[in-house]
Legacy VTK file of the C-alpha trace (Angstrom):
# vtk DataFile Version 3.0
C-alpha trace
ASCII
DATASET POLYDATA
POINTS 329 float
109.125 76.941 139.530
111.010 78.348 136.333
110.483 76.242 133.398
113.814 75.588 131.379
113.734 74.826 128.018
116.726 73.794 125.378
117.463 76.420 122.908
116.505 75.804 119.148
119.981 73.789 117.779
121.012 76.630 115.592
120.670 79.298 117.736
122.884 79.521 121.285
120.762 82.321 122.978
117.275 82.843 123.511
116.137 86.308 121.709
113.845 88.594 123.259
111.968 90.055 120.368
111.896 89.430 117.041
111.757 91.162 113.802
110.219 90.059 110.687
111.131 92.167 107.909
109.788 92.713 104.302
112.189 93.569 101.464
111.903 96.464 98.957
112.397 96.806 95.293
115.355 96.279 93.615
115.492 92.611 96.011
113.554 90.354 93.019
115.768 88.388 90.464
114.913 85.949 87.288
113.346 83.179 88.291
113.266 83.517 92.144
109.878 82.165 92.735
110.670 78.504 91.066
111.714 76.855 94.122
108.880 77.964 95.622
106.398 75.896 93.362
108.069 72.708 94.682
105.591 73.841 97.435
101.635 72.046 97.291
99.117 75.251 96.641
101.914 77.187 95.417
100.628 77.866 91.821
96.973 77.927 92.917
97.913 80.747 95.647
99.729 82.670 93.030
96.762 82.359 90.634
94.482 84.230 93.483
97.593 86.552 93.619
97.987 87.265 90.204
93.992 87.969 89.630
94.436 90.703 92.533
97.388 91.843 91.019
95.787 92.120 87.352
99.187 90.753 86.122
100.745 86.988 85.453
102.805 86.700 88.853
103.759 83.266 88.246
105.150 84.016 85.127
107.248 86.575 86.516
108.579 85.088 89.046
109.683 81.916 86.828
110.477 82.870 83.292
110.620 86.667 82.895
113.892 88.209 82.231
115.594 90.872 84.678
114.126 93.903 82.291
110.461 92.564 82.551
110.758 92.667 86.212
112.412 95.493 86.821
109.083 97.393 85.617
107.350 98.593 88.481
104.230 97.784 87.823
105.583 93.871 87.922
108.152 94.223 89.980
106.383 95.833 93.300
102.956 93.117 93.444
105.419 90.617 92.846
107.734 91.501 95.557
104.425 91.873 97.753
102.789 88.159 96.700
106.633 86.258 97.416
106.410 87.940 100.956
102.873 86.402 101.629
103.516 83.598 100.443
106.762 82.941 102.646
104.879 84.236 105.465
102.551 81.922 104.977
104.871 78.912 104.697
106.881 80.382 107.856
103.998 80.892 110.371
102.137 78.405 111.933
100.455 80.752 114.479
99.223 84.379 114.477
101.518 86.645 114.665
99.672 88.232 117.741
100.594 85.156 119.481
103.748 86.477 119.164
106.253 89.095 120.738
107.268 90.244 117.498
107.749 93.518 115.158
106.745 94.074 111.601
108.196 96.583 109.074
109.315 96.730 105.594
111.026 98.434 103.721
109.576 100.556 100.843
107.110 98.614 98.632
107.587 95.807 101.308
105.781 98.457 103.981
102.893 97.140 102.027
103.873 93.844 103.189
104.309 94.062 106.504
101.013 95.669 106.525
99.413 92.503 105.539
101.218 90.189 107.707
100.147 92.782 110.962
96.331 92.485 109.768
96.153 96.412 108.805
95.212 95.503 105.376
94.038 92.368 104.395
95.713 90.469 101.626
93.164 91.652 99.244
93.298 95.082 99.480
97.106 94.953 100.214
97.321 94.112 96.556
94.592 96.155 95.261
97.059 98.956 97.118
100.419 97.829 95.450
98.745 97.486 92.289
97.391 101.193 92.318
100.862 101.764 93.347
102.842 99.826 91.067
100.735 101.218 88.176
100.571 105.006 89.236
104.646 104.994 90.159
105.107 103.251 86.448
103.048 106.532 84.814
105.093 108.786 86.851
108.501 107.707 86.365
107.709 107.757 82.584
107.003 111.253 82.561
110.584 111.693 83.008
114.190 109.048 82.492
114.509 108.949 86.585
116.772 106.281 88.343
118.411 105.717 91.744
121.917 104.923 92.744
123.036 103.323 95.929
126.116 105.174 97.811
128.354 103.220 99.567
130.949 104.313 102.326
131.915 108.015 102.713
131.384 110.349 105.290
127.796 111.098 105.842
127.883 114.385 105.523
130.143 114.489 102.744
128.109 112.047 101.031
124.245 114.288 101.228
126.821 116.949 100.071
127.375 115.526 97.074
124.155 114.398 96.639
122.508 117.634 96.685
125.447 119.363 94.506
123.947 116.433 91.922
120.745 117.411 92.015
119.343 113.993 93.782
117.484 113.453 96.650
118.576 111.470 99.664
115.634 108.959 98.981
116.766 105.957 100.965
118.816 106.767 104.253
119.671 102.955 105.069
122.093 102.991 106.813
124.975 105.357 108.112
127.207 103.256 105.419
124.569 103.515 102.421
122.156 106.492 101.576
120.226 106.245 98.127
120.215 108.775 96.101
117.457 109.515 93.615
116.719 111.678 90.835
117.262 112.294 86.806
119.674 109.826 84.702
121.492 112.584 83.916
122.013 113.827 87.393
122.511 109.890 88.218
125.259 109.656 86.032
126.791 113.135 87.217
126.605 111.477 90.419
128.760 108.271 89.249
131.320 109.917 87.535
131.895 112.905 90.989
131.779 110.227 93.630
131.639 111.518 97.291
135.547 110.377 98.795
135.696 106.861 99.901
132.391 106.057 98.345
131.261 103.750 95.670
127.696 104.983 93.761
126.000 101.828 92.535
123.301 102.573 90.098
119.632 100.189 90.791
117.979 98.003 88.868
114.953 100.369 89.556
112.898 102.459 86.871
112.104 105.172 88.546
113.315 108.206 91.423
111.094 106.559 93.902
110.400 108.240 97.531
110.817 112.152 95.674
108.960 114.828 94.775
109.150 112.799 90.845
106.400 110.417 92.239
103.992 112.967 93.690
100.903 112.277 90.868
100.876 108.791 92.241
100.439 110.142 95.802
96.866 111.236 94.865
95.817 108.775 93.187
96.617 106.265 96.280
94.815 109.125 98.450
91.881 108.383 95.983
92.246 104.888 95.997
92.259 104.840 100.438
88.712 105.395 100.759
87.468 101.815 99.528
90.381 99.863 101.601
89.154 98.690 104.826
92.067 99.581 107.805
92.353 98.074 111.091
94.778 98.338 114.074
98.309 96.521 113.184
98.102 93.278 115.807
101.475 93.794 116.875
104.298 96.697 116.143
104.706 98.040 112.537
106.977 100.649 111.651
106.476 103.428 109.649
109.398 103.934 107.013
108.665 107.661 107.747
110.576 108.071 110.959
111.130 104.179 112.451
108.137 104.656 114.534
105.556 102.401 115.756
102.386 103.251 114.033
99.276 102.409 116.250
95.961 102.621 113.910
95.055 101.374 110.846
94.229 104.461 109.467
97.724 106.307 110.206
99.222 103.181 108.676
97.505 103.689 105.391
98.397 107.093 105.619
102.062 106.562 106.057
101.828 103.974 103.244
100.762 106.713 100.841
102.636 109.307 102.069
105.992 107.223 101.501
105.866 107.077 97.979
107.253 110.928 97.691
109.213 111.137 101.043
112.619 109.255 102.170
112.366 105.681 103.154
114.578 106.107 106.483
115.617 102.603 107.299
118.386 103.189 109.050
115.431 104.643 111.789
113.898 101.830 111.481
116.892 99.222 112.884
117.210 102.259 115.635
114.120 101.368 116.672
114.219 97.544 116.809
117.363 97.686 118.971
115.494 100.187 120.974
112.708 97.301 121.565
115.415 94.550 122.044
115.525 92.517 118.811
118.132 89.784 118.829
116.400 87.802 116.155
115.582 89.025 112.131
113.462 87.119 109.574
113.838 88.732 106.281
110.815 87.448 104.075
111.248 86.593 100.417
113.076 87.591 97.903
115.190 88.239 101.145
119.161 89.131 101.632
119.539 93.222 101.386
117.794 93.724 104.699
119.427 90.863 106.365
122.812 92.198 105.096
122.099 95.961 106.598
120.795 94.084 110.160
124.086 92.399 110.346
125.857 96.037 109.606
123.550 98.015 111.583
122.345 96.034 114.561
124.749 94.932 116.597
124.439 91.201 117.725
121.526 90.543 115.642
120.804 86.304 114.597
119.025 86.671 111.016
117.571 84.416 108.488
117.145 85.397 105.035
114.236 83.315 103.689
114.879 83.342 99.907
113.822 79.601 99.152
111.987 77.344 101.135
115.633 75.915 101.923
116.151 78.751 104.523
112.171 77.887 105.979
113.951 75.222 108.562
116.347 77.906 110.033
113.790 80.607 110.257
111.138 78.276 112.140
114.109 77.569 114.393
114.491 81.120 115.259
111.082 81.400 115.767
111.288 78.746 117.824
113.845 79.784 120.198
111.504 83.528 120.096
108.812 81.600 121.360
110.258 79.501 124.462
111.539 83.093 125.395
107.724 84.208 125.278
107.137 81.229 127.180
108.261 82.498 130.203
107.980 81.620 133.863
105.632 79.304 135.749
LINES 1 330
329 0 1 2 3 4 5 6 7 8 9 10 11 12 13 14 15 16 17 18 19 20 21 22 23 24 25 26 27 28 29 30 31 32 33 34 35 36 37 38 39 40 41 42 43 44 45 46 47 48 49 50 51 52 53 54 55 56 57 58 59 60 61 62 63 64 65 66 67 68 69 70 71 72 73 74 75 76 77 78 79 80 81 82 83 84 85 86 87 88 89 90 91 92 93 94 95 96 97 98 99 100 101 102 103 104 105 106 107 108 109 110 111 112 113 114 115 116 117 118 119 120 121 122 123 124 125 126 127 128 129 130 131 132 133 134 135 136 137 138 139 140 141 142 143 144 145 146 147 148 149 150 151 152 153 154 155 156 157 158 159 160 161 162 163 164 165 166 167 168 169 170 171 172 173 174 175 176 177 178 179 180 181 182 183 184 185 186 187 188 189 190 191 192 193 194 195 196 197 198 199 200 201 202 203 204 205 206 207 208 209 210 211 212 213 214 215 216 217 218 219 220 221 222 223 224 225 226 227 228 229 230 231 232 233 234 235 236 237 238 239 240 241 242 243 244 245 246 247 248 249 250 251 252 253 254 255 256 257 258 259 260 261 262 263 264 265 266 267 268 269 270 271 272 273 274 275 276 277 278 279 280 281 282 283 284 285 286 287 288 289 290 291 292 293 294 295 296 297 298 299 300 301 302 303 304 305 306 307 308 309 310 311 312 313 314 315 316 317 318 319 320 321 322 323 324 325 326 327 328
């Protein structure tokens, strides 16, 4: 006999998978993390955080101004802790009890590597912190930025791109492609505007995902060696190509790899329709991923965790995910 169950209140339909998405940098602001500490074992998990890290993450997230955290090397383990730590407030199960997917997007890769059991927390921030540091060394070599573009006509818009100079660094979307390269050929960039566009410059320190951020591609390919890998415990997506990556070891690989090729997003949602995701968690400090879901994926429910405010919606969606799993009896 089927079982029937009531749907979660907020929520009409059952989903049939869901996503659980990791934001990238760029997504922290001042003070995001303060709500957070209304949590018990808040400040004591961001200490063990912070000590992986090698840099004050509480601080950060509380009282450092926009410029302190727009350095890399602060603003990439701190956008990796807040995700763990709203993961952990969110999940009361293993995620392999789940019929979920896991990806992230840049930085946040690192992330969703953590939550799938590829890395454990440990050496996911012994990772980002190699990462964070060796991106930081790079982009100080030379005054490198990234700009967001915003409407146009694809083509028209990698056109103008290229006739900057940039890269197409971030294709997230087939409304917003981020370009990346020198300030100079950011600013060219800003004042030529492709037609119907807007070109947004980041709050970003660096031409991440280019050829600018190679040096720090060998010393993560150093680094590799002394991380211990194993197989993601459900689906994680490679920024590379939107692809499912099935072994700990490609993961890691793709994780490197990323940090001086294109983050292609925009593959990424392709895929999750592809699987049948009606349901999108985007972890802290959440809203840019949830805002290109409801653009790019038609139908999607999402919940932006970005205080522990949104934690009550989000375990609703995860509860209507999970009387889906449920099934038949």
């Amino acid at each position: 006999m089927r079982k029937h169950h009531a749907p979660a209140p907020k929520f009409g339909k059952l989903v049939t998978v869901l996503a659980i998405v990791c934001p990238g940098q760029g997504s922290q602001t001042p003070g995001f993390l303060s709500p957070w500490l209304e949590r018990p074992g808040t400040e004591a998990r961001l200490a063990a955080l912070s000590e992986a890290a090698g840099i004050d993450l509480l601080a950060h997230g509380t009282t450092s101004d926009a410029e302190t955290i727009k350095d890399t090397a602060v603003a990439q383990p701190l956008i990796v802790a807040a995700g763990l730590l709203a993961a952990e407030a969110l999940l009361d199960a293993p995620l392999a009890a789940l019929d979920v997917v896991v990806a992230g997007h840049s930085v946040g890769e690192i992330t969703a590597a953590a939550l799938t059991g590829t890395l454990s927390n440990a050496d996911a921030m012994a990772f980002v912190r190699e990462r964070a540091n060796k991106m930081a060394d790079a982009a100080a070599v030379t005054p490198t930025g990234m700009a967001a573009v915003v409407g146009g006509d694809p083509e028209e818009v990698l056109a103008a791109i290229a006739a900057a100079g940039l890269a197409p660094a971030n294709m997230n979307s087939k409304g917003q492609t981020v370009a990346a390269g020198t300030l100079e050929q950011i600013a060219a960039l800003v004042a030529a505007p492709p037609a119907k566009a807007r070109v947004i410059p980041l709050q970003v320190a660096g031409a991440f995902h280019t050829h600018h951020m190679a040096p720090a591609v060998s010393a993560l390919e150093a680094l590799a060696p002394s991380l211990a890998t194993h197989a993601p415990a459900v689906p994680l997506l490679s920024n590379y190509d939107g692809a499912e990556v099935r072994s700990g070891e490609a993961a890691l690989q793709s994780l490197i790899a990323q940090v001086s090729r294109p983050v292609r997003w925009d593959l990424c949602m392709e895929t999750m329709s592809a699987m049948g995701v009606t349901g999108l968690i985007e972890l802290t400090p959440a809203g840019t991923l949830t805002g290109l879901a409801k653009r790019g994926m038609s139908g999607v429910a999402t919940v932006a965790v970005k205080t522990p405010a949104d934690l009550e919606s989000a375990k609703q969606l995860l509860a209507a995910h999970a009387q889906r799993k449920e099934g038949t009896e």
